[in-house]
C-alpha positions in Angstrom: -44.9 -93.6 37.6 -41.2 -95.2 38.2 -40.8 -98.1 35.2 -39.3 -100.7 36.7 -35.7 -101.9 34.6 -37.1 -104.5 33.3 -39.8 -102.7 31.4 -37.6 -99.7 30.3 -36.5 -101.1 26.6 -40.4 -102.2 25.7 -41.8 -98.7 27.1 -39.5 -96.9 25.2 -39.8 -98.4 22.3 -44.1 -98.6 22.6 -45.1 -96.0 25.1 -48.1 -96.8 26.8 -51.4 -94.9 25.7 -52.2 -93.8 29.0 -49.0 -92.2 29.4 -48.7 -88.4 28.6 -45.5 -87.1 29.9 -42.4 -88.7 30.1 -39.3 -87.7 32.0 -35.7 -89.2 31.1 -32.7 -88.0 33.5 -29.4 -89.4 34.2 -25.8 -88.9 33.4 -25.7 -90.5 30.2 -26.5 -87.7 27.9 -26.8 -89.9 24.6 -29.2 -92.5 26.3 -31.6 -89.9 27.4 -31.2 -88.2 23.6 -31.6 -91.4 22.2 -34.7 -92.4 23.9 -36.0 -89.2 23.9 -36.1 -89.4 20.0 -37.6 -92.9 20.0 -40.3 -92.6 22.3 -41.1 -89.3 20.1 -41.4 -91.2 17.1 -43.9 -93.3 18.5 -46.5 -90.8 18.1 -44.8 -88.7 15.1 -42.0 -90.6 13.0 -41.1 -87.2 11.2 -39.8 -84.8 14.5 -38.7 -82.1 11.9 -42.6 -81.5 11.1 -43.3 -78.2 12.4 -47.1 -78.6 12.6 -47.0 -81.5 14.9 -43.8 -81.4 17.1 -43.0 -78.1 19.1 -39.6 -78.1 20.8 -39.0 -76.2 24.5 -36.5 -75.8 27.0 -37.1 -75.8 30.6 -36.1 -71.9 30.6 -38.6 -71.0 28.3 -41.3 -72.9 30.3 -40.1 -70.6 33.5 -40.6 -67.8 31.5 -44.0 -68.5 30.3 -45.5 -71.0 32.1 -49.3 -71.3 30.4 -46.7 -72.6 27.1 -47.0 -76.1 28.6 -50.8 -76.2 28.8 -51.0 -74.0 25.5 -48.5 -76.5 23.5 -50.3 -79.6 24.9 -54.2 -78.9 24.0 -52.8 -77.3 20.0 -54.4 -79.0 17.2 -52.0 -80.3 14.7 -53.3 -78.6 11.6 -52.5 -81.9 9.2 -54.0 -84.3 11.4 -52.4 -87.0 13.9 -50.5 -86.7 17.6 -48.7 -83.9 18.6 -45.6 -83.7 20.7 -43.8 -81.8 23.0 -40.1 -82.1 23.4 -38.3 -80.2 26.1 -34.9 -80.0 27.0 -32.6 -78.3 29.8 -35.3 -79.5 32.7 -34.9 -79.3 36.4 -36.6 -78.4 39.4 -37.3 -75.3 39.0 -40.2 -77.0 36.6 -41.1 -79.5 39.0 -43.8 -77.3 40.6 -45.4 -76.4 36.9 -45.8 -80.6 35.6 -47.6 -81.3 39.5 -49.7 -78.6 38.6 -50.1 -80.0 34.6 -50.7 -83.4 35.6 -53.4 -82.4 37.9 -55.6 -80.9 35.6 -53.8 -82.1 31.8 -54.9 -80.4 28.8 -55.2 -81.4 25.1 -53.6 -85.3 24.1 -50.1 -84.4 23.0 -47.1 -86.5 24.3 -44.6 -84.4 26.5 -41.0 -85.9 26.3 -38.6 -84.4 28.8 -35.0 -84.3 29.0 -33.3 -83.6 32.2 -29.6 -84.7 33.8 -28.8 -86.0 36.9 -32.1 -85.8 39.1 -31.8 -86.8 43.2 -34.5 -89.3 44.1 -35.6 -85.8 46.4 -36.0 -83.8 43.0 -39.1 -82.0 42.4 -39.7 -82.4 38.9 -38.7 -86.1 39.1 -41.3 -86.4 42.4 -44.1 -85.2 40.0 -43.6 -87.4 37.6 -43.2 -90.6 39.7 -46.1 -89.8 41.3 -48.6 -88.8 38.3 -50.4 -91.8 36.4 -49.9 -90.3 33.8 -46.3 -90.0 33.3 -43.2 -91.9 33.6 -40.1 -91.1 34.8 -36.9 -93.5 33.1 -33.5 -93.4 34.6 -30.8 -93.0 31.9 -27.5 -94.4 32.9 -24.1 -95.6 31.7 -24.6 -99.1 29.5 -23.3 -101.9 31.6 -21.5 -104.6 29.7 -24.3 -107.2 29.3 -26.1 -104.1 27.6 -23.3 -103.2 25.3 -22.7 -106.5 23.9 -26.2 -106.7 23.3 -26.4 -103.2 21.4 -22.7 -104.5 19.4 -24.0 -107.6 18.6 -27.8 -105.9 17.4 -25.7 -103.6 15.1 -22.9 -106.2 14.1 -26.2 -108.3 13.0 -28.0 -105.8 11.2 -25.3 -105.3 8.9 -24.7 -109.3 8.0 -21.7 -109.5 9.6 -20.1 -111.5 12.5 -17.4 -110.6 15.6 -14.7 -112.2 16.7 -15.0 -113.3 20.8 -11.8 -111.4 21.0 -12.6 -108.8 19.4 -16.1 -108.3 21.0 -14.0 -108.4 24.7 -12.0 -105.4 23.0 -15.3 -103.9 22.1 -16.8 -103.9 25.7 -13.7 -103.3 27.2 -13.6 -99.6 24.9 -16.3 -98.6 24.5 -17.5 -95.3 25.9 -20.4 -94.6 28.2 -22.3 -92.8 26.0 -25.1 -94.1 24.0 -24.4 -92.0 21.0 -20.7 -92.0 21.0 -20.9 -96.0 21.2 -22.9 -96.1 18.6 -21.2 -94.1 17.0 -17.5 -96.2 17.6 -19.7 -99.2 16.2 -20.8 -97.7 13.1 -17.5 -96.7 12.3 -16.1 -100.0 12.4 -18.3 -101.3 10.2 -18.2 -98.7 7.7 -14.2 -99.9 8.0 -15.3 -103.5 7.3 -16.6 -102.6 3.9 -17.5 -105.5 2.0 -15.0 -107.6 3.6 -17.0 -111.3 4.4 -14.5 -112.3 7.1 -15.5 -111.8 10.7 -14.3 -108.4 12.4 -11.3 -109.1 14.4 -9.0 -107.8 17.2 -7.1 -106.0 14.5 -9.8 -104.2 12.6 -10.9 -103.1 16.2 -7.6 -102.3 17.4 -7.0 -100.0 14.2 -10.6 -98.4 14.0 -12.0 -97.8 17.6 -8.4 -97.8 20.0 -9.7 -95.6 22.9 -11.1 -93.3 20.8 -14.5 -93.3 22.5 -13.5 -92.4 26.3 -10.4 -90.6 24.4 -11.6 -87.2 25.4 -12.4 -88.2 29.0 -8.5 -89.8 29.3 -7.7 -86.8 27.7 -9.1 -84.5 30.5 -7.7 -87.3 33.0 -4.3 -87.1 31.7 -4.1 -83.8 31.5 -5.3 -83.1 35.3 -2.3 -85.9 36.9 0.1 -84.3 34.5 -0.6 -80.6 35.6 -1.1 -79.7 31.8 -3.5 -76.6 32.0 -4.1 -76.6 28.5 -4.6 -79.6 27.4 -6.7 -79.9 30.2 -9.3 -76.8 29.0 -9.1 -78.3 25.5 -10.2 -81.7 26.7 -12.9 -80.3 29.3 -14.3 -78.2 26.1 -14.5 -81.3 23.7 -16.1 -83.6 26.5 -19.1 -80.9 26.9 -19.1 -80.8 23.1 -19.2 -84.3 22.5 -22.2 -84.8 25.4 -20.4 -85.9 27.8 -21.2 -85.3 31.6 -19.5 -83.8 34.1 -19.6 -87.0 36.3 -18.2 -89.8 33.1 -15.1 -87.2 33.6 -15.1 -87.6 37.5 -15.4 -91.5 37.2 -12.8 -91.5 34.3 -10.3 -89.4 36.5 -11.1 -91.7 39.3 -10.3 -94.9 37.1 -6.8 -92.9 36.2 -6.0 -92.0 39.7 -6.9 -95.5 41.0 -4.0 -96.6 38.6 -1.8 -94.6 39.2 -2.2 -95.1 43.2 -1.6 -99.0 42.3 1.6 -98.4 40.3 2.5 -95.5 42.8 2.3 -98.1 45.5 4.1 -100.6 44.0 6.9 -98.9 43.0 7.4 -97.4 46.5 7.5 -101.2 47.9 10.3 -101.3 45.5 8.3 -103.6 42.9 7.5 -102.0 39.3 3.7 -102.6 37.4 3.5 -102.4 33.7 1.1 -100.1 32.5 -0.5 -102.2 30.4 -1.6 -104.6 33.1 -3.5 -101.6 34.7 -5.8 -101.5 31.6 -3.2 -98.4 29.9 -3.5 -98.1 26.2 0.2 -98.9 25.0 -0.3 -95.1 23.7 0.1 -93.5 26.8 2.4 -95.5 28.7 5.4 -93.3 28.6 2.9 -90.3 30.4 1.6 -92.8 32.7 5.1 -94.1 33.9 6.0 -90.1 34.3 2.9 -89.7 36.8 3.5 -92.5 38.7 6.8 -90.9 39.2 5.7 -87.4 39.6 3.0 -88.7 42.3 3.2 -90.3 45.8 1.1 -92.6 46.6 -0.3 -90.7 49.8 -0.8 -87.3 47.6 -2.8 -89.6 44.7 -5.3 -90.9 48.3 -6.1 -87.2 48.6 -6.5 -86.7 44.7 -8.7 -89.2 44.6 -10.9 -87.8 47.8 -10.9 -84.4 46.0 -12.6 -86.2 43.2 -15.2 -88.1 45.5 -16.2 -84.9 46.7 -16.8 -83.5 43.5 -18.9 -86.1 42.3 -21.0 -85.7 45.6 -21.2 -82.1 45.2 -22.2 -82.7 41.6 -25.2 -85.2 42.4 -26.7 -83.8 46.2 -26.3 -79.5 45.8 -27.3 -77.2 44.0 -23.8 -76.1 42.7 -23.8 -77.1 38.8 -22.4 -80.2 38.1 -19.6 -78.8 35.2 -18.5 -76.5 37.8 -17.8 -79.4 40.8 -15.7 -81.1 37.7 -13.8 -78.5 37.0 -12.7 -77.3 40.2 -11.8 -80.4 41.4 -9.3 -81.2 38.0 -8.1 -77.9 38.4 -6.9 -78.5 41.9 -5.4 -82.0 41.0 -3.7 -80.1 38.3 -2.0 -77.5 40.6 -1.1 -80.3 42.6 0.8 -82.4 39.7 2.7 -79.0 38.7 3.8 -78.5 42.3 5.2 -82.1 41.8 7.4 -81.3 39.4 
C-alpha cells in the first residue's frame, strides 16, 4: 500500500493493525530513522529489549533468507508484539518480501529502512502492492513542515520565537530530520532559563549554518579545488547521515550562485554575497570563486552535477560514488582555474 501524504504523520505515529511490514525510503536519512523508531515503538516502547525486537540488515536477509519468516513467527518469551527492524534494504530484497507477503508468518511488525527507491524498484513494488504493508516516502522537510516541527519543540519547552528569528530558523535549517532537531535543541538548551522570547541574536550565535555546514563545506571545497578539505567534508557528511544527493543539491545551490555573481560581474556589475543567501562567514571564498570561475565553465559545472544526481537516483551505480566523482571533477576544474 502507498499512504497518501496526508495520512503519513497519523500512520506513523499509530500504525494501522492490519499493517505488518512497513517500508521507509528516501534521501532524508534522519526522517526515515526517525520514523522508523516511532512506528517501532508503537508496538514495543523499549527497542533495546532483546526478547522482543530483533534487528537485521538487508545483507544478512540475502544471506539467509528463511531469517525473515523465522524472526517474524518467534514468540517473545516475556509476552507482547515483536518487531523486526532492518536496515541497508534494496532490491535485491524485493523478490524475498513479495514472496513474505504472500504467505506471512507469525504477527511481528517488520520496519524497513531503505534510501533512495525508483518508483520501478522491486522491493518498493512489493510493498505498494501487498495489503499488508506500507510503503512511506521520506524526504527533505519543506518549510511549512519545519516551522511546524520549530514551533512543536519551541512549545514543548514553554518558550516563544521571535517572527525574525523563526525566518532565520527555516531559512538554516538542515534537511535532515535528526540534524534539525538536533540545531533546535541546541538553541534551547542556550536559552536556559531565560523568559524572553528567542531572538535573531540567540539564533544567529547558536545555530549560524551549522546544520548544512558540512554540505557548504564539501560545496566550498569542490569550486575552490581544495582536495582536502573536500575528503574531510565528504567523510563528515556520510558520518553525520547525510545523503549523497543533499550534497548534490547543496553544490547545485553553491554553483547557481556563483553563476549569478559570475554573470554579473562579467556584464561589468558586481553582487554582494550576501544578497545570494552567503553567510557573511564565507564571503571572502565566495568573492575568490566567482573570480576564479567563468560563467560558461560554472553552466558545465553545474550539468556535471545534474548528471550525478540522475545517475545517483535511475542506475545502479551507488549513489556516494555518483557524488563523489562528480565534486572531484569540479574540483580539478577550479585548480585548473587558478
Amino acid at each position: 500500500m502507498k499512504l497518501p501524504t496526508r495520512e503519513v504523520e497519523s500512520f506513523v505515529k499509530r500504525p494501522r493493525q492490519d499493517i505488518r511490514a512497513v517500508l521507509l525510503f528516501g534521501s532524508d536519512a534522519g526522517l526515515i530513522r526517525e520514523r522508523a523508531k516511532t512506528i517501532a515503538q508503537s508496538a514495543c516502547e523499549d527497542l533495546n529489549d532483546p526478547f522482543r525486537v530483533a534487528t537485521l540488515t538487508g545483507a544478512q536477509l540475502q544471506e539467509d533468507p528463511a531469517r525473515l519468516a523465522d524472526e517474524a513467527a518467534a514468540m517473545a518469551l516475556t509476552g507482547g508484539r515483536r518487531v523486526v527492524m532492518i536496515s541497508g534494504a534494496g532490491d535485491r530484497n524485493g523478490k524475498l518480501f513479495a514472496g513474505f507477503f504472500d504467505d506471512p508468518a507469525g504477527d511481528a511488525l517488520i520496519v524497513v529502512e531503505a534510501g533512495e527507491l525508483t518508483a520501478r524498484s522491486s522491493l518498493r513494488v512489493a510493498f505498494e502492492d501487498s495489503k499488508i504493508a506500507a510503503a512511506i516516502g521520506c524526504y527533505a522537510d519543506d518549510q511549512r513542515v519545519l516551522q511546524g516541527l520549530a514551533d512543536d519543540m519551541v512549545k514543548e519547552a514553554g518558550k516563544k520565537i521571535a517572527p525574525e528569528a523563526m525566518a532565520y530558523l527555516l531559512d538554516n535549517l538542515g534537511a535532515d530530520r535528526m540534524i534539525t532537531r538536533g540545531e533546535i535543541a541546541k538553541l534551547l538548551l542556550y536559552k536556559g532559563d531565560d523568559a524572553s522570547p528567542i531572538s535573531l541574536e540567540d539564533c544567529e550565535a547558536v545555530i549560524g549554518d551549522s546544520s548544512t555546514l558540512f554540505l557548504d563545506d564539501a560545496a566550498f571545497a569542490a569550486f575552490g579545488g581544495d582536495f582536502t578539505l573536500l575528503t574531510d567534508a565528504l567523510t563528515r557528511c556520510e558520518g553525520a547521515g547525510e545523503s549523497p544527493v543533499a550534497i548534490l543539491r547543496v553544490a547545485q545551490k553553491h554553483g547557481q550562485k556563483l553563476h549569478l555573481a559570475a554573470a554579473s560581474r562579467e556584464a561589468g556589475n558586481s553582487m554582494d554575497p550576501k544578497r545570494l543567501g552567503v553567510h557573511w562567514t564565507r564571503t571572502a571564498g565566495f568573492e575568490r570563486q566567482t573570480r576564479q570561475w567563468s560563467s560558461d565553465r560554472l553552466m558545465r559545472a553545474l550539468e556535471i552535477l545534474t548528471d550525478a544526481e540522475l545517475l545517483a537516483k535511475s542506475t545502479g551505480m551507488p549513489a556516494a560514488a555518483a557524488c563523489g566523482d562528480a565534486l572531484l571533477r569540479i574540483a580539478r576544474a577550479a585548480r585548473v582555474a587558478r
